[in-house]
C-alpha positions, -999 to +999 in steps of 0.1 A: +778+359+468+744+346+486+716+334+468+688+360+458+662+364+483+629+360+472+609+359+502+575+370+494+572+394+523+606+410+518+595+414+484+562+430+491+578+451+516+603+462+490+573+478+469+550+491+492+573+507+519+579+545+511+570+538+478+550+562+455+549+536+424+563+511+403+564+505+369+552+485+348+533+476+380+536+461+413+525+422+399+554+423+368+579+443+393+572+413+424+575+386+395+610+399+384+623+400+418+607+366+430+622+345+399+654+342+418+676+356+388+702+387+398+691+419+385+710+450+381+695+481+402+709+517+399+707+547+415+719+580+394+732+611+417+741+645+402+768+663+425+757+691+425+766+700+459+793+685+482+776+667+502+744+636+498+710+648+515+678+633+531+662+633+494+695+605+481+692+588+512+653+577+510+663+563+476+695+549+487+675+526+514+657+512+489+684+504+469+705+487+505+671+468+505+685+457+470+720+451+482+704+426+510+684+402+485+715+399+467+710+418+435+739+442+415+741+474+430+756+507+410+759+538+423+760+561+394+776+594+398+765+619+371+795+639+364+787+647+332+750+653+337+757+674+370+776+704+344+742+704+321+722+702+352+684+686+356+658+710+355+629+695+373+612+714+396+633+744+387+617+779+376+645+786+358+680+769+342+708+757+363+735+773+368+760+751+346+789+740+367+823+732+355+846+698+355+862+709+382+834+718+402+817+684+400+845+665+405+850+682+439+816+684+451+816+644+451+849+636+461+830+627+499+798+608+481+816+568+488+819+575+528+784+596+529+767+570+511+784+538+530+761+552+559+732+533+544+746+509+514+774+486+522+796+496+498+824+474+504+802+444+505+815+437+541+780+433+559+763+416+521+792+402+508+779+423+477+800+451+474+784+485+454+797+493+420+803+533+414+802+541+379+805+580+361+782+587+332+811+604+317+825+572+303+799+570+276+784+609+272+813+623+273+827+604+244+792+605+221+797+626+188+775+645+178+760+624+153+755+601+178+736+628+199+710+633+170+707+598+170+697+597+202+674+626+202+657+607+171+642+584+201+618+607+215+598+640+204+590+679+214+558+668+222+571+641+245+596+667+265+567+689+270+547+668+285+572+674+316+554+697+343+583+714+345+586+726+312+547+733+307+555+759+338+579+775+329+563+783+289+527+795+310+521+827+322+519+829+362+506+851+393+510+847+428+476+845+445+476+873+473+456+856+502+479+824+503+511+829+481+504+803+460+518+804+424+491+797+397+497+788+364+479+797+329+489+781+294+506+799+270+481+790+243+449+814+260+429+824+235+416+860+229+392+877+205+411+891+180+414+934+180+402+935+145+365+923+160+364+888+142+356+859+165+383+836+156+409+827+184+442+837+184+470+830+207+482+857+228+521+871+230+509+891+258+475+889+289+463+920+302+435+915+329+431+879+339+405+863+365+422+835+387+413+806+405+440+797+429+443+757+431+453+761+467+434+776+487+402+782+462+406+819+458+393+840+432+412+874+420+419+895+393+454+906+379+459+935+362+500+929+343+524+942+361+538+931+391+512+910+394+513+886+362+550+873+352+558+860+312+566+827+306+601+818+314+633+806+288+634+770+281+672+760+267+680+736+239+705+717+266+679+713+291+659+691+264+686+673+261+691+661+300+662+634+301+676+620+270+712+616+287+697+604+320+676+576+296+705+568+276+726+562+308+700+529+312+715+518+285+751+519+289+746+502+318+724+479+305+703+477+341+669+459+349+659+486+376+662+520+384+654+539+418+653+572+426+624+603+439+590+605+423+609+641+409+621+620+384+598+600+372+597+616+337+636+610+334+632+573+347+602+564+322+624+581+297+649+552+301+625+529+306+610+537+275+649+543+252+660+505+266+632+488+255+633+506+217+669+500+214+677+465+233+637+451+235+645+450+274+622+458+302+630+483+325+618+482+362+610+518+380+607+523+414+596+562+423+600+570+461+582+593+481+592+625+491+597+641+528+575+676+525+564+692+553+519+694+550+516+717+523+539+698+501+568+719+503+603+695+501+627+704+531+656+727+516+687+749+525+665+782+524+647+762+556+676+755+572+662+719+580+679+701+547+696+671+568+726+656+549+745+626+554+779+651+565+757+667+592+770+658+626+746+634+654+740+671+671+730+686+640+706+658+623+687+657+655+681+692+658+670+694+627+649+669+629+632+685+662+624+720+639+601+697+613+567+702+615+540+675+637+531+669+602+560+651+593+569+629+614+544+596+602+565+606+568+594+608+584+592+573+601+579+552+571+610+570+548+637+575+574+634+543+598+627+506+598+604+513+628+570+489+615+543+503+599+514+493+624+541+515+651+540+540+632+498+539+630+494+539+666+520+570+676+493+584+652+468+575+667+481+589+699+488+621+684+455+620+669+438+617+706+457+644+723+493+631+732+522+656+727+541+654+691+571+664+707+579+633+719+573+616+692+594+639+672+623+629+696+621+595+689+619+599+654+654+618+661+668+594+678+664+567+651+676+588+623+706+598+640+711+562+653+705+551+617+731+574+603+757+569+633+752+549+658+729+547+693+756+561+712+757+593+689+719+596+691+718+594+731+747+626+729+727+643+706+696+645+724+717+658+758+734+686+739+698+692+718+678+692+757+712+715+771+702+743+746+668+739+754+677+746+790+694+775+787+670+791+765+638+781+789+612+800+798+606+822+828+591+814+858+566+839+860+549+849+824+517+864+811+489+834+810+460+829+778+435+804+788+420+788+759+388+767+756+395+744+729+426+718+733+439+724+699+436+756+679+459+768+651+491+788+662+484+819+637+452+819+661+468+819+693+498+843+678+473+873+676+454+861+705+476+860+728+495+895+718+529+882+703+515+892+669+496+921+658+484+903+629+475+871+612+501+888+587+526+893+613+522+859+626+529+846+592+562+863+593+573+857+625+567+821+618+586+823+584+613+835+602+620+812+628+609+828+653+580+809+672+581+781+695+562+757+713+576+746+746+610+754+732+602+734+693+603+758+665+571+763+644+573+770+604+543+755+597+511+783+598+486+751+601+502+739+627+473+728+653+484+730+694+479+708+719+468+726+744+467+710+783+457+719+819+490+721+831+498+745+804+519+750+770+550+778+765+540+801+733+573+819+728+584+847+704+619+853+697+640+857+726+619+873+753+582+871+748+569+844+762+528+834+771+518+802+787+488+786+769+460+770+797+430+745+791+403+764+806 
């Protein structure tokens, strides 16, 4: 085993580089790492599903960052936390999986991850420790669970957003679709006429403000206002197994998405009351598209580390202009001041598109190899050929060199609506010289020698600069 590197510039990199914060702080965090003592870093993955995703591997190239300084690496699988299953950013409970179940789902996770960690210690000579939560929850009695539930408090757990969702009532704002949230403890005049508050079981006519897009409406109940949702006993109880596994482990940092920062600072907060030992937290940013939404299997752009070179790079062409400066900083080593000027560029009128491409071509060559990436771009510029545009098509000429595709939708006659637009977008079915387009902000470049706005499989209208 190497010495610890403690290079002031790889640390500094370490905390600033796709990070969203550290705890305690950035000074205390860059102290522990430049005092050239090994620490122990973990990352904690649920399987939930069979295969490791974009989200595990932004965390997980952290951690390698870890590996390469030299400190003790452990990969925690949580087999016994994936059956309770973690509720953040959930609207309602997990399904609860079985033994089975988990055990199957992460029978792949050593190879996937050994994409980014070394995890034999070949390349670091520090090989990655995989350790199962299971050894020490699934042994606890339950005195030993109210023991450790003695540790924190119902006000504590509801100071999780999640929670505080889920107990408020909600509506769905109708210009932007935004879901709005009121707390369960709005006050009413009571029936009887007195002027004392009371809290409420039930709202009848509310006025809104939506938080997005600055809307004001009314709801009336009904389909328009939805009652607070369940929140179980066992879902309580996940922070406190996710803190306790700190513990058993005994580590001096924990990684993993800004998602679970209230889990992390849970552990953070259960080591130091039980062992008097300071826990570092690194929370990493997450890859969402401009309004904030994370990528996800009901987008069909949720890139894992099973997916195939062809696969990852198509994917990666379907994200929106808006994240690709994300996607660099979180997904590539590509430098930061690189990154800045294909902003810039972008910025001053150059196409996204290629851009986006070589943003491809490092995550695939990342995740495979160089030679995988230069194959997936011919077979992802092969589809694109045989689903090109005609020759001769219908022409819009536009005055501005940018304008928002919902505008040039209904302007040019693929949509009969901003409404419609909005669907067809939804669904898939819009491009932009042969790039899919989700994103309803989405701003086009628009140039003399003229842009393809498709719709589905045979409308097609070629945008001009006037």
């Amino acid at each position: 085993m190497s010495n610890i590197n403690t290079d002031k510039e790889v640390v500094a990199n370490f905390l600033e580089r796709a990070v969203e914060n550290a705890y305690p702080n950035d000074k205390a965090f860059a102290k522990a790492l430049g005092s050239g003592k090994r620490l122990t870093a973990y990352l904690g993955i649920d399987p939930t599903g069979p295969t490791l995703h974009l989200g595990h591997a932004i965390a997980m190239r952290k951690l390698r960052e870890l590996q390469n300084m030299g400190h003790r690496i452990i990969l925690l699988i949580g087999d016994f936390t994936a059956m309770i299953g973690d509720p953040t950013d959930k609207g309602a409970a997990r399904k609860k999986l079985t033994r089975d179940e988990v055990l199957e789902n992460c029978k792949n996770y050593r190879e996937q991850a050994d994409k980014i960690l070394d995890m034999d210690g070949s390349e670091t000579n520090n090989p990655v420790e995989i350790k199962y939560n299971s050894e020490w929850l699934g042994v606890m009695t339950f005195a030993d669970v109210l023991e450790l539930s003695s540790n924190f408090t119902v006000q504590q757990m509801l100071e999780r957003d999640m929670f505080r969702r889920r107990m408020s009532w909600r509506s769905t704002c109708p210009e932007c679709g935004n879901e709005n949230y009121v707390s369960p403890e709005t006050v009413s005049i009571a029936p009887d006429g007195s002027t004392g508050p009371m809290v409420i079981s039930t709202i009848g006519t509310l006025n809104w403000h939506c938080k997005n897009c600055e809307a004001e409406y009314t709801t009336e109940g009904g389909d328009e206002l939805h009652s607070p949702r369940p929140v179980y006993i066992h879902e309580f109880m996940y922070p406190l197994m996710q803190a306790y596994d700190s513990v058993a482990m005994d580590v001096d940092i924990e990684i993993g998405g800004n998602d679970q920062t209230f889990n992390m600072l849970a552990g953070r907060d259960l080591l130091k009351s039980l062992k008097g030992k300071e826990k570092f937290v690194l929370t990493c940013k997450l890859l969402t598209d401009p309004t904030g939404k994370k990528m996800g299997k009901s987008e069909g752009n949720m890139i894992t580390l099973a997916d195939t070179p062809e696969d990852m790079f198509g994917k990666v062409m379907s994200w929106t202009d808006g994240m690709i400066e994300p996607g660099f900083e979180l997904c590539t080593d590509v430098g930061i001041e690189e990154i800045k000027d294909m902003v810039n560029k972008m910025e001053t009128g150059e196409n996204p598109m290629e851009f986006k491409r070589l943003l491809a071509r490092a995550i695939v060559t990342a995740w495979h190899n160089e030679e995988s990436a230069v194959k997936a771009e011919e077979h992802f510029n092969n589809l694109f050929k045989n689903h090109s545009a005609p020759d001769e098509m219908p022409e819009l000429k536009v005055k501005s060199s940018k304008k928002n595709i919902i505008d040039l939708l209904v302007e040019s006659g693929l949509a009969t609506s901003k409404t419609d637009a909005r669907r067809q977008l939804s669904q898939g079915a819009v491009r932009i010289d042969g790039e899919v387009i989700k994103d309803e902000t989405s701003e086009i470049i628009i140039t003399a020698k003229g842009t393809v706005l498709q719709k589905g499989k045979r409308s097609f209208v070629k945008l001009i600069k006037k």
